[in-house]
C-alpha positions as CSV (number, residue, x, y, z in Angstrom):
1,X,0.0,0.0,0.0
2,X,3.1,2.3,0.9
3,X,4.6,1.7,-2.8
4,X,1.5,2.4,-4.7
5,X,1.1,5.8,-2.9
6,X,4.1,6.9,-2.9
7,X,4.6,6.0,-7.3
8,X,1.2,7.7,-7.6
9,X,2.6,10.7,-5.5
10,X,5.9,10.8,-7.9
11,X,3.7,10.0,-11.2
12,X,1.6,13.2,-9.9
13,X,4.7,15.5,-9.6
14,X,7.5,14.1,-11.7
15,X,5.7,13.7,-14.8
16,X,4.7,16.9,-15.7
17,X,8.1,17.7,-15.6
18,X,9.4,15.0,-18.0
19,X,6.5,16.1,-20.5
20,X,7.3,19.5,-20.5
21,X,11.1,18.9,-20.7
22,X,10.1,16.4,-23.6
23,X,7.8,19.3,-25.1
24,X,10.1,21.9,-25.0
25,X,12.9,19.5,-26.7
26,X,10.6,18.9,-29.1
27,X,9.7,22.5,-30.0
28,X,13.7,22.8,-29.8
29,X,14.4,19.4,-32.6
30,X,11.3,21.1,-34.8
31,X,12.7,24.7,-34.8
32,X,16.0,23.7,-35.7
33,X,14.5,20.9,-38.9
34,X,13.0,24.8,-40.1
35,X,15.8,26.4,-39.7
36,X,15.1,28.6,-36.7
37,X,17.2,28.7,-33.1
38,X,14.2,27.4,-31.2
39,X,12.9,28.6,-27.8
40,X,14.9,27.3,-24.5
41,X,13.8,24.1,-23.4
42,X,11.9,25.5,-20.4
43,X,9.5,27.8,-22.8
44,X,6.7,25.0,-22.3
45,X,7.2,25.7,-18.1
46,X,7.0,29.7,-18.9
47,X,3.9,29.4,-21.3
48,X,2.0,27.7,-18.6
49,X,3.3,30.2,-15.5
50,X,2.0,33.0,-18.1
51,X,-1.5,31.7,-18.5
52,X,-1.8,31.0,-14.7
53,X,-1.8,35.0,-14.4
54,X,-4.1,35.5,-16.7
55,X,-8.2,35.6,-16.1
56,X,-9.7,32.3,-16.4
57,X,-12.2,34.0,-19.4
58,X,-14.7,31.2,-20.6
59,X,-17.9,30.8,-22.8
60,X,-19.8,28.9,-20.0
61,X,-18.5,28.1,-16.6
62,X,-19.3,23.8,-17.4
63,X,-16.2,24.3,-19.7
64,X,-13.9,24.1,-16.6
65,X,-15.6,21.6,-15.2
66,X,-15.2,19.0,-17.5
67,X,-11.7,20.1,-17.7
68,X,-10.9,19.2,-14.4
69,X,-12.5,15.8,-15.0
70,X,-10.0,15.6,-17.7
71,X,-7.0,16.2,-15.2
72,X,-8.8,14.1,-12.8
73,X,-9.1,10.9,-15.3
74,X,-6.1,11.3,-16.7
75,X,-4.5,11.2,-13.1
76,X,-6.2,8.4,-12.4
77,X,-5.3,6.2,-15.8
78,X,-1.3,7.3,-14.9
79,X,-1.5,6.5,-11.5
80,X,-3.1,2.7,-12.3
81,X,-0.7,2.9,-15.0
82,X,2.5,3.1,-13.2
83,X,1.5,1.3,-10.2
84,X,1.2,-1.7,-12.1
85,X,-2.9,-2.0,-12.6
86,X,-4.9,-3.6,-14.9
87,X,-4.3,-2.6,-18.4
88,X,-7.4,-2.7,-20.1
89,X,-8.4,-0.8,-17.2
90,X,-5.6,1.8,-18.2
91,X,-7.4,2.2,-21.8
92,X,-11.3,2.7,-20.4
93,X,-10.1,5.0,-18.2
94,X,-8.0,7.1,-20.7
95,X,-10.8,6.9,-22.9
96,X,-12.8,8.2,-20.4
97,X,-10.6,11.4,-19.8
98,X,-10.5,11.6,-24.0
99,X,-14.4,12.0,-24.1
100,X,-14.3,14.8,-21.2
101,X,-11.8,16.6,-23.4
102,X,-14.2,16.0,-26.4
103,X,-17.2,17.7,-24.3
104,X,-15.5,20.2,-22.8
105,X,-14.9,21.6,-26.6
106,X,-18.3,21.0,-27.6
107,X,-19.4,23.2,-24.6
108,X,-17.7,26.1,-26.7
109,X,-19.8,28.9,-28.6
110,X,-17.1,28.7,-31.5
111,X,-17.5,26.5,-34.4
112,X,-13.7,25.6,-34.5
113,X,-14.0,24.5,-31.2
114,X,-17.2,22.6,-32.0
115,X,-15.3,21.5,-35.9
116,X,-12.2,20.2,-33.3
117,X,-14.5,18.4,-30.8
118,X,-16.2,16.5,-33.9
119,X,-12.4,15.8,-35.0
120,X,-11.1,14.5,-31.7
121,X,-13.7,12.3,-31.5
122,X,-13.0,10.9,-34.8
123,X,-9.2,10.3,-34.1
124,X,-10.5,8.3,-31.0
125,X,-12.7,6.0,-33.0
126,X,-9.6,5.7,-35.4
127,X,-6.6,5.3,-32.8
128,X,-9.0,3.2,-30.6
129,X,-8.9,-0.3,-31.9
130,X,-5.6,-0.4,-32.5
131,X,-4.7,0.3,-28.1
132,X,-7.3,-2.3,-27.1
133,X,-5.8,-5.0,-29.7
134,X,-2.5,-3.9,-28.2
135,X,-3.5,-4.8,-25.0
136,X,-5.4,-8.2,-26.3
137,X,-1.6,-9.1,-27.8
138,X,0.0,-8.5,-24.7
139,X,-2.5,-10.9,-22.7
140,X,-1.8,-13.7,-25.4
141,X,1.5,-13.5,-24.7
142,X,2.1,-13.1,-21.0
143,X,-1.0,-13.8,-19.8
144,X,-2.0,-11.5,-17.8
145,X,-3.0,-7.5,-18.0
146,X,-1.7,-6.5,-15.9
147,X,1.4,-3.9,-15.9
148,X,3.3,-4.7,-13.3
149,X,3.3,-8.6,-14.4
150,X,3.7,-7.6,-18.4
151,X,6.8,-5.3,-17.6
152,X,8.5,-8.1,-15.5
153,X,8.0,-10.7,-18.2
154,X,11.2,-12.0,-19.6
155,X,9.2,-12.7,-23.1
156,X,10.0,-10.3,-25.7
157,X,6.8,-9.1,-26.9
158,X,8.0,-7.3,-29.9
159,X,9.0,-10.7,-31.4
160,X,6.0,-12.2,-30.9
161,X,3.7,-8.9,-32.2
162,X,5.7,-7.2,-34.8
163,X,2.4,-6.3,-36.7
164,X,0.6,-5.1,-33.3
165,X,3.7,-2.9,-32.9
166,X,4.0,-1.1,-36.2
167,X,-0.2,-0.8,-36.0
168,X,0.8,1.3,-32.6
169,X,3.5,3.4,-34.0
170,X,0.7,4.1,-36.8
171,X,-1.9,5.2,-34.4
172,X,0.6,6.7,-31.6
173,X,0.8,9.5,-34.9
174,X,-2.9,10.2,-34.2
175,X,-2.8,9.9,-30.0
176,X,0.1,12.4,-30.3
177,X,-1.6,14.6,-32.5
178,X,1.2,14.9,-35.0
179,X,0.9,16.1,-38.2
180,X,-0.8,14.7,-40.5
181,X,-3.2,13.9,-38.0
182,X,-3.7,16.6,-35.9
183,X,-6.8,17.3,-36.9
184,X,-8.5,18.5,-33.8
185,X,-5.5,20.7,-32.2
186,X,-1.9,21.1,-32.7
187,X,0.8,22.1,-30.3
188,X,2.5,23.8,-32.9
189,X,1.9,27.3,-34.5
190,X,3.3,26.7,-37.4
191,X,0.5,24.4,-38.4
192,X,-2.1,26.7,-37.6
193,X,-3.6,29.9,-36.2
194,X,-6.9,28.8,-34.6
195,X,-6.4,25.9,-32.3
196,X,-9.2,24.2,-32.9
197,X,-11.2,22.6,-29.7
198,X,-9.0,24.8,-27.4
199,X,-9.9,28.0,-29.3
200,X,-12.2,29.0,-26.0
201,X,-10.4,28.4,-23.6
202,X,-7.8,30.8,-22.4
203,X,-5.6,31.9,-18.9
204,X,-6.0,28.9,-15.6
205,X,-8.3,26.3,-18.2
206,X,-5.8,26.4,-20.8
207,X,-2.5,25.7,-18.5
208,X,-4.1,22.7,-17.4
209,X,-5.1,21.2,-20.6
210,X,-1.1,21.5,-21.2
211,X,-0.5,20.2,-17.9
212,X,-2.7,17.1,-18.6
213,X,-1.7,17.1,-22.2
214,X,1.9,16.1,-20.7
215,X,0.5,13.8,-18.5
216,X,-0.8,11.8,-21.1
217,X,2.7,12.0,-23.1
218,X,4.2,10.4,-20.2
219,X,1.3,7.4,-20.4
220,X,1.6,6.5,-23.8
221,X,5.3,6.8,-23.8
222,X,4.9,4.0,-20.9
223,X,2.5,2.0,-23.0
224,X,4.8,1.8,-26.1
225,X,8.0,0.8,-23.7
226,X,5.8,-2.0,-22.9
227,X,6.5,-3.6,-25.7
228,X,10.1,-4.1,-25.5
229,X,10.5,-4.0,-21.4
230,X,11.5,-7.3,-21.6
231,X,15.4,-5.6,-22.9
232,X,15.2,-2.4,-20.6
233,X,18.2,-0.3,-22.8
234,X,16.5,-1.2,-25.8
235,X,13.1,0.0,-24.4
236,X,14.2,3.5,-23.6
237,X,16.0,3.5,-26.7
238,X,13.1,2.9,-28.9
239,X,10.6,5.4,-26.9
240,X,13.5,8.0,-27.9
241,X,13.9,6.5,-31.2
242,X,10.0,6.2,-31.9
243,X,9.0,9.8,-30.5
244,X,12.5,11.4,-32.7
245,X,10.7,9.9,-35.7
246,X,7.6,11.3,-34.5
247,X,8.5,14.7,-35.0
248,X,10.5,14.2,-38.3
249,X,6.8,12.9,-39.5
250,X,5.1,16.1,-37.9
251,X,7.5,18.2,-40.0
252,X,7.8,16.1,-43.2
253,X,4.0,15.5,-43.8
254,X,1.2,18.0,-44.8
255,X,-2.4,17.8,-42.6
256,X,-4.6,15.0,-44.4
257,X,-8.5,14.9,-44.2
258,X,-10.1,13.2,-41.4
259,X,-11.3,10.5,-44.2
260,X,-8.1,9.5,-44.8
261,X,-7.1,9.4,-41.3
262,X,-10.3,6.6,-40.2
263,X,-9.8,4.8,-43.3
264,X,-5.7,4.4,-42.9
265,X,-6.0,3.5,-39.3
266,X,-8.7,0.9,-39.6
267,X,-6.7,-0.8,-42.6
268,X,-3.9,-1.1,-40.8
269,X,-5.3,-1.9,-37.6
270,X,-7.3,-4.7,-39.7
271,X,-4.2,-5.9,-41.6
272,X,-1.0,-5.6,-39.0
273,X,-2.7,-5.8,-36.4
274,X,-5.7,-8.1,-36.7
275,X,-4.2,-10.6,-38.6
276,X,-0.7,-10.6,-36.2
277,X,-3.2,-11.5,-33.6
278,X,-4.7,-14.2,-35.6
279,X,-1.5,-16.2,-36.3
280,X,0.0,-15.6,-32.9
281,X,-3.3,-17.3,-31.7
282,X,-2.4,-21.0,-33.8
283,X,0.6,-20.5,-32.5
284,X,0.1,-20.0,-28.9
């Protein structure tokens, strides 16, 4: 009982830390692929200070509300997350904190914020499948859901779901909202001017959709170094390697239509991943 408080304490405060440092090196790796200097890595730590001191200036006062049930559900997925819980678990309850985020932006007078609601709701439908068959390879595998047993394993799971992993890296495109799927928002301003579903919210409400914005880096980091826990170097090796090619995508590629983002993600979710699954289960 000691250990799972005290991980959830240091998932609550170390982890927005390591998403902002991660946020701020990524602003830094893009800025420099364009040719510009870059802000210092701390800029994503200054932006949210700034908006802190600003007036909390919403449409309608539910807006926050379901805002903090997005920080409070996304708190909640990381803390079962990295104390080990069950996985599937992990994946309602991130869900969960998704569709908060989706009605907080439809609670907004603006019709980009409504457009961007409509378009994160998409990009959960098309992302969605491919996490839960994720988490259906892993139990074939090791038997279990849960974390702390699947991270422990000494059976490489990337050998066994080489289709379930590329499917992931496909989708973790869309969950990162990385060009050319960030259809709903980006984090960039290069890629746009009004930013979509956020586009209402301003000052205190804004800072903490960062803030929970780098929680939920820090969770789906952990969910793709699941995959190759069972060689620990190698693991943190390919969440570097894997989020560094993230951001060479989100500067290579142009914004597609949402069409193209459902259709893409279901055929591969149906062809690497559905059909790994299927052969892993005549051979298991």
């Amino acid at each position: 009982m000691i250990n799972i408080i005290t991980t959830s304490l240091l998932f609550i405060i170390i982890a927005p830390f390591v998403g902002g440092l991660i946020t701020g090196l990524d602003r830094i790796i893009t800025a420099r692929m364009q040719g510009r200097f870059g802000p210092p890595i701390l800029q994503p730590f200054y932006d949210v200070l700034k908006l802190f001191e600003k007036d909390n200036l919403v449409v309608r006062r539910s807006q926050t509300i379901y805002i903090l049930f997005y920080l409070l559900f996304m708190l909640f997925t990381g803390i079962l997350f990295f104390t080990g819980g069950d996985l599937l678990l992990v994946i309602f309850s991130l869900t969960l904190a998704a569709i908060f985020f989706v009605l907080a932006g439809y609670k907004g007078s603006s019709p980009y914020s409504y457009i961007g609601a409509s378009r994160e709701l998409l990009q959960i439908m098309a992302y969605e499948p491919m996490v839960i068959l994720s988490a259906v390879g892993m139990y074939m595998v090791t038997k279990t859901f849960y974390v702390a047993d699947i991270i422990t394993s000494s059976v490489p799971l990337f050998i066994y779901l080489p289709g379930v992993v590329l499917g992931f890296l496909y989708v973790l495109t869309i969950k990162l909202r990385k060009s050319p799927f960030d259809l709903s928002t980006s984090h960039h301003g290069h890629q746009e001017l009004v930013k979509g579903i956020t586009t209402e919210y301003s000052g205190p409400a804004l800072a903490i959709i960062e803030i929970v914005h780098w929680y939920e880096l820090c969770i789906i980091l952990g969910f793709l170094y699941l995959f190759f826990a069972a060689i620990p170097l190698l693991g943190l090796f390919m969440v570097v390697f894997c989020y560094f090619l993230e951001i060479v995508i989100d500067n290579t590629f142009a914004r597609l239509r949402w069409q193209h983002m459902l259709i893409s993600s279901w055929l591969v979710t149906g062809t690497l991943g559905f059909i790994n699954i299927v052969i892993l289960g005549f051979f298991l």
